[in-house]
N, C-alpha and C positions, 0 to 999 in steps of 0.2 A: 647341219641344222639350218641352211641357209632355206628361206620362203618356207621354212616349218613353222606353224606356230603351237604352244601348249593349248589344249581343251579346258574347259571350265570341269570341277570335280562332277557335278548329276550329267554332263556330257561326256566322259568317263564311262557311270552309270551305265548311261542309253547303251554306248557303246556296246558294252557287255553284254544288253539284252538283246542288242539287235545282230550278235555272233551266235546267242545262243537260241532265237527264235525265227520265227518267219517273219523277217525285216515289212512285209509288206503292213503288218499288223502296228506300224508303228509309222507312220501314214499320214501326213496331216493334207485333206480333201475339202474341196471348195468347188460347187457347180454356180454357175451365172446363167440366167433365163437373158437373152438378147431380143428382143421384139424391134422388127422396123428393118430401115434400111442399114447395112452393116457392111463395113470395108473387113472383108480378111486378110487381104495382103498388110496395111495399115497396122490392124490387128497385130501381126504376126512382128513387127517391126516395133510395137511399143511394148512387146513382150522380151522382144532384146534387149531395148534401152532397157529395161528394168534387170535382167540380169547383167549388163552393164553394169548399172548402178550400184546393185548387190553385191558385196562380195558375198556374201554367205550363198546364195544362189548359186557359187561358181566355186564352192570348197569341196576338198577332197578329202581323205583322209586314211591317215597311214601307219602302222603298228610298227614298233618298235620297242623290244627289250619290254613288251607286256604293257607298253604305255602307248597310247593313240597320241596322235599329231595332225595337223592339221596345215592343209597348203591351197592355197587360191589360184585358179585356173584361168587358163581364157574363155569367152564364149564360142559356143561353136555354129551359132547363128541358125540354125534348122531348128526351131523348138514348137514346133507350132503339129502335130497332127490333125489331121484334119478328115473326120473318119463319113466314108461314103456308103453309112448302112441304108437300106431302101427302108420308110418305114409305112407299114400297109394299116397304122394304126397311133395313133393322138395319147393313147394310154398314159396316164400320167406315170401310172407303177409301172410299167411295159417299159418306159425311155427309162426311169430310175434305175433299175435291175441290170438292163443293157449297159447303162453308164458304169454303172458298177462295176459290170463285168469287165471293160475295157481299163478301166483306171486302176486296179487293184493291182499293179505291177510294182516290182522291185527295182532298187537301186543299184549300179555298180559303185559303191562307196569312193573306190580308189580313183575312178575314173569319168563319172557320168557328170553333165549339168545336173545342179538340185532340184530341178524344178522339171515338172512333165506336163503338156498345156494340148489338150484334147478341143476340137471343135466338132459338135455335132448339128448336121442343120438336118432341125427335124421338118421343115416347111419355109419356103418360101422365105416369110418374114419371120421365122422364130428359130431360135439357134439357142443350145447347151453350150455353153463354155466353161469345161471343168478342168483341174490341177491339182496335182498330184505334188505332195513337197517333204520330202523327210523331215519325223521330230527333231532329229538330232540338229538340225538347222535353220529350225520355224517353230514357231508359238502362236498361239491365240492374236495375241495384238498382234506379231507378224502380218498374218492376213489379214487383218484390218488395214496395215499399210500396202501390202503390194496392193490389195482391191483398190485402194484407191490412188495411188499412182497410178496404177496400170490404164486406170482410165482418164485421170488427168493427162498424162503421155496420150493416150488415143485420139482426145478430141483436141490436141492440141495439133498433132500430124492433122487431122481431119480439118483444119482451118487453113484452106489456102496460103494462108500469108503467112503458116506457120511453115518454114520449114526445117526447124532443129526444134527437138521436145528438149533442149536444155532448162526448163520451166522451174526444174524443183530445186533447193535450198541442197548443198552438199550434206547426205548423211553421217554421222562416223560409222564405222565400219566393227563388224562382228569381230575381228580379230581384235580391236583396241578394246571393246568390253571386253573380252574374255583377258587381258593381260590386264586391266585396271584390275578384277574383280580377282583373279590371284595375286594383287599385289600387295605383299604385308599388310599393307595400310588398312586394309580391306577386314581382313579374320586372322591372320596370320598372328602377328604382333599386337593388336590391338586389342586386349584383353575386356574392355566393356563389351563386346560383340559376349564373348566365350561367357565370362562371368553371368550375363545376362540369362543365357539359356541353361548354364547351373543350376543357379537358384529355381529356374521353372522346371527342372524336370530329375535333378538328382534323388535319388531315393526314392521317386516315383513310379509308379507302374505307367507307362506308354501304351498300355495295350486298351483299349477300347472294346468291353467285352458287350457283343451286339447278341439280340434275341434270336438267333439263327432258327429258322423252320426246319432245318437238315445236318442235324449237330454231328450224325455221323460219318455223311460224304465230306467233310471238313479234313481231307486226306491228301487234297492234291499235293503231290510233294514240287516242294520248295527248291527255287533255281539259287545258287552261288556264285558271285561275281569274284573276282580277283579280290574284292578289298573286303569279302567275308559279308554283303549286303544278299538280302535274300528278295529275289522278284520273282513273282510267279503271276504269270500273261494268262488272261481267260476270255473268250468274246462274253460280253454283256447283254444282256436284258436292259431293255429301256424302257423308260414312261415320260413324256418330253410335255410340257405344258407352258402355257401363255398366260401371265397375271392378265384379269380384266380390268375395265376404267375403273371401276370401283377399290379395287385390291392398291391399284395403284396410288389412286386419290389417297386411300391409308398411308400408302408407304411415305408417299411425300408429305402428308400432315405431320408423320413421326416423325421423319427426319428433321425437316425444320423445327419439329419444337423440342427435339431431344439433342442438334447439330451432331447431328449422324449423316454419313454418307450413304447410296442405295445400299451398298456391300454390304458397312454394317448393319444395315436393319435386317437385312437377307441373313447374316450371319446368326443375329441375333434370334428371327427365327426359326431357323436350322436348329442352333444349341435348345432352341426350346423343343422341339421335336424330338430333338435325343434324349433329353431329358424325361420326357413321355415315356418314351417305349421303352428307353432302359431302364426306367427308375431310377435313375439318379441324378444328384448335381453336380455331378464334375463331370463335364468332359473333356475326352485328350480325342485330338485328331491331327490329319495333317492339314495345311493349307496353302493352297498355291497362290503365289500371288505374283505382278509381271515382272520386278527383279530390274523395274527401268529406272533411271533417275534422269533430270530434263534434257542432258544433252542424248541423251540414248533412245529416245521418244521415237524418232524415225527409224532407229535400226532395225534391220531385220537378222534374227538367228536364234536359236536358244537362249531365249535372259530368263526363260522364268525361272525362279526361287519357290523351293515346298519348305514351310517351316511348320514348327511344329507349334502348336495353339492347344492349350493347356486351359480349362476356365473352371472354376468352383463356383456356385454360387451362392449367394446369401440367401437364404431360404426365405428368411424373416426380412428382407426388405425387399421394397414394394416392387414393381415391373420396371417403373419409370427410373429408381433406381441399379436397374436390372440391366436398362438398356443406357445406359450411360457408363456402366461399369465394362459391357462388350467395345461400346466405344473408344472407353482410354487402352482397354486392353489390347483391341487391334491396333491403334497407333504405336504402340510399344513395341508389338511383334513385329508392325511391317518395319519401322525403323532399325530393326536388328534383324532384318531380314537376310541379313549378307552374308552371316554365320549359320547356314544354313544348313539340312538336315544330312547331306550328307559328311559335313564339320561335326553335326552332334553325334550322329553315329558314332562316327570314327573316336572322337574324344571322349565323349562321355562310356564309350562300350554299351550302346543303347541296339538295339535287336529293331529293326525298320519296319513298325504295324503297320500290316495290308489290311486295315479294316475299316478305317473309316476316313475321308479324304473331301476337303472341300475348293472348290475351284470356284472361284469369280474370272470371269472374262469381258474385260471391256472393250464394246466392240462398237465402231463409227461408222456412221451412215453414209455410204459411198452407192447408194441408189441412185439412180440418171431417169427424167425423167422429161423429157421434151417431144416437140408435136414429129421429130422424125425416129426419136430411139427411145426404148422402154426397155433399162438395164436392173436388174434385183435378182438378191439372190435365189437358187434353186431351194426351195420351202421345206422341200424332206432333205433328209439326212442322208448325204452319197456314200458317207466313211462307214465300213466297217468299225460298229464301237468295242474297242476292246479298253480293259482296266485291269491294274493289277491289284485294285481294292477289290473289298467286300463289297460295301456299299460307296460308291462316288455319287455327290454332288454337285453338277458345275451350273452357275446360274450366268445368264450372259444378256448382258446390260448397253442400251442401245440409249442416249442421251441428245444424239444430233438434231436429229428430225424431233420426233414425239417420243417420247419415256416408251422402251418396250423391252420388257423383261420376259427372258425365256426360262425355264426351271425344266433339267435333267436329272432324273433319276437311274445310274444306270448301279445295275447290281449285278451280284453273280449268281446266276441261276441253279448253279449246284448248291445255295445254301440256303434261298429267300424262293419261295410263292410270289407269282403276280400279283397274285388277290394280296399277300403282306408290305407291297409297296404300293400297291393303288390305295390301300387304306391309309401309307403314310401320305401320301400324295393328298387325298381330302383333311387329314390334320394339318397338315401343310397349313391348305388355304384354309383354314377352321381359325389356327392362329392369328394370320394374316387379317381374317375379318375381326377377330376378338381382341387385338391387343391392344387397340388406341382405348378402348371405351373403357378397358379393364386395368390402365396405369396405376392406378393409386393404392388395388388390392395387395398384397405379400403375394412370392413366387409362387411359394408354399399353396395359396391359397388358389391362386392360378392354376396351375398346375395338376391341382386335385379336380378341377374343374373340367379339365378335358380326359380325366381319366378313365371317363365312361365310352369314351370313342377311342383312347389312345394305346389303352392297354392290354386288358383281359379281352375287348371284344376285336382288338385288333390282332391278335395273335389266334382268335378264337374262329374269326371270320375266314381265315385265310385257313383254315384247315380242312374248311367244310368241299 
């Protein structure tokens, strides 16, 4: 057991899903547009330091006795491809597709660096820089931080007088989270963690029963993992959207008058959405949230936490009550975030709903922006989306620069019409315009108000 270390239990999970699926589909993808003058060798050298710096960029991983393990490698310093396609065309969708097609490779688990770093130069002055990085050892926030090490390292080698990128703050490392977050103290012994998710879900039904358009293709048979957890992988359907200034100006009115975070008001309306379509007030869903605490902010590796998020609500009082009530709700859940759903599963004998799943992504602005280099990211989507929910939510939240909120819908196409998410998509922003002006009314009365768009002609619409 010497350089082994234990996995966290949802990295267990992954494990399992990535024996028993095409590992590629589990993928976490990142393109960079580079405008201007650009070093590649430099490049290729601050993409080392950073797997240096990472352990989790340089983990392996190894079965034993049904149980995964985990061990830290050296780097093997070539990580840089650097692809010389001829391109006879500027095509924005032409380079995407292409990218795609080269990126979409697997991992040798036992044996590979974690991290895959493609350079395409499609012109002169403008160059793809995309990455390829296994879930099992990256997260959402992850790439928020390599993106932006990797380019503080860059222009620090890029400054004559620099010559050691030793610049950044030592991070802790992926194996010390993963041994805090199994250690008693954590979920194990600590019974407020366990008690807590009792009371939210014992005797409850978990399932979140959604308006399916395809009730009868609702067939696909269901994967079994070692610990009796069911996951079943499908590529998604998407509909990807940008709040405008205006949506925004809302968002932040609410917050500061209701001291709500972006998340929660986003959260808040989601649940009101669900609420819409399915007629009801209670929802259960699952919710990801990043699983950090301060000293963990730089680490890069699987931290995130899915917990499960349980809300009734008061029909009879007013919105503004409404949204303060998601507020202390979410604070309660993230803070017992640690007991997490693969802890409730297992303890409570709770059966793990693929149906309805929310994702917040906080993500930092690590854009470059000077009269010799123009660095942002690649605008469409290079990953292959796949989910093992019905319907996934993820909204990703941009606070550095200027407030800029993205809003994904991805769904599974053997159960939902385009037309039945394009029309959640405009209730979406329907609520978003509607919910400041409308605080004082009852849920109830709310609620009945978008029902002319939410429900009968939203199921109705989508048929034709």
């Amino acid at each position: 057991m010497n350089n082994l270390y234990e996995v966290s239990p949802r990295m267990q999970c992954l494990w399992e899903l990535l024996k028993m699926k095409d590992s590629r589909t589990r993928n976490m993808s990142v393109g960079i547009v580079v405008e201007g003058a650009f070093n590649d060798i430099i490049f290729e050298k601050a993409i080392n330091d950073l797997i240096d710096r990472h352990e989790a960029l340089r983990t392996c991983f190894e079965e034993r006795d049904g149980k995964v393990l985990m061990k830290v490698i050296k780097n093997k310093q070539k990580n840089l491809i650097i692809d010389t396609h001829l391109w006879e065309s500027d095509s924005k969708n032409l380079i995407k597709d292409y990218i795609k097609s080269k990126i979409y490779v697997k991992f040798d688990f036992e044996n590979d660096i974690k991290i895959k770093s493609w350079l395409f130069p499609i012109s002169k002055n403008f160059r793809v820089v995309a990455f390829s990085i296994p879930h099992i050892v990256c997260d959402g926030v992850s790439i928020n931080v390599l993106m932006k090490e990797l380019f503080e390292i860059y222009f620090c080698y890029s400054d004559k007088g620099c010559k050691s990128a030793k610049l950044l703050d030592e991070a802790e490392q992926f194996k010390d989270y993963v041994k805090w977050l199994n250690s008693s103290v954590v979920y194990r012994v600590d019974n407020r963690y366990k008690n807590y998710w009792i009371n939210q879900l014992r005797n409850k039904n978990v399932k979140q029963i959604l308006p399916y358009d395809f009730m009868d293709l609702r067939l696909d048979k269901p994967v079994y993992t070692s610990e009796g957890l069911v996951m079943s992988l499908h590529k998604a359907g998407v509909i990807s959207f940008h709040l405008n200034k205006n949506e925004l100006s809302i968002m932040r009115e609410t917050c500061r008058e209701i001291g709500m975070s972006n998340s929660m008001f986003l959260m808040s309306v989601l649940l009101l959405l669900m609420m819409c379509w399915c007629a009801t007030f209670e929802i259960i869903s699952k919710l990801r949230v990043h699983g950090r605490t301060p000293e963990f902010l730089r680490t890069v590796g699987y931290l995130t936490n899915a917990i499960y998020f349980r809300f009734e609500a008061d029909k009879n009082g007013s919105v503004e009550e409404y949204l303060s009530a998601i507020r202390d709700k979410m604070i309660d859940a993230i803070e017992h975030q640690y007991y997490h759903d693969v802890c409730i599963e297992s303890d409570l004998g709770i059966a793990s709903p693929r149906s309805l799943f929310f994702n917040f992504t906080p993500q930092s602005d690590w854009r470059v922006d000077s009269e010799e280099l123009r660095i942002y990211e690649f605008n469409d989507d290079i990953e292959e989306r796949m989910t093992m929910y019905d319907f996934e939510i993820t909204s990703r939240i941009s606070t550095t620069d200027a407030l800029l909120v993205n809003i994904i819908f991805a769904y599974n196409r053997q159960l939902f019409k385009k037309n039945t998410i394009s029309n959640l998509k405009e209730l979406f922003l329907k609520i978003i315009n509607s919910l400041h002006d409308n605080k004082k009314i009852s849920l109830e009365e709310y609620i009945n108000s978008m029902k002319g768009v939410s429900i009968d002609p939203l199921l109705t619409d989508a048929d034709q």
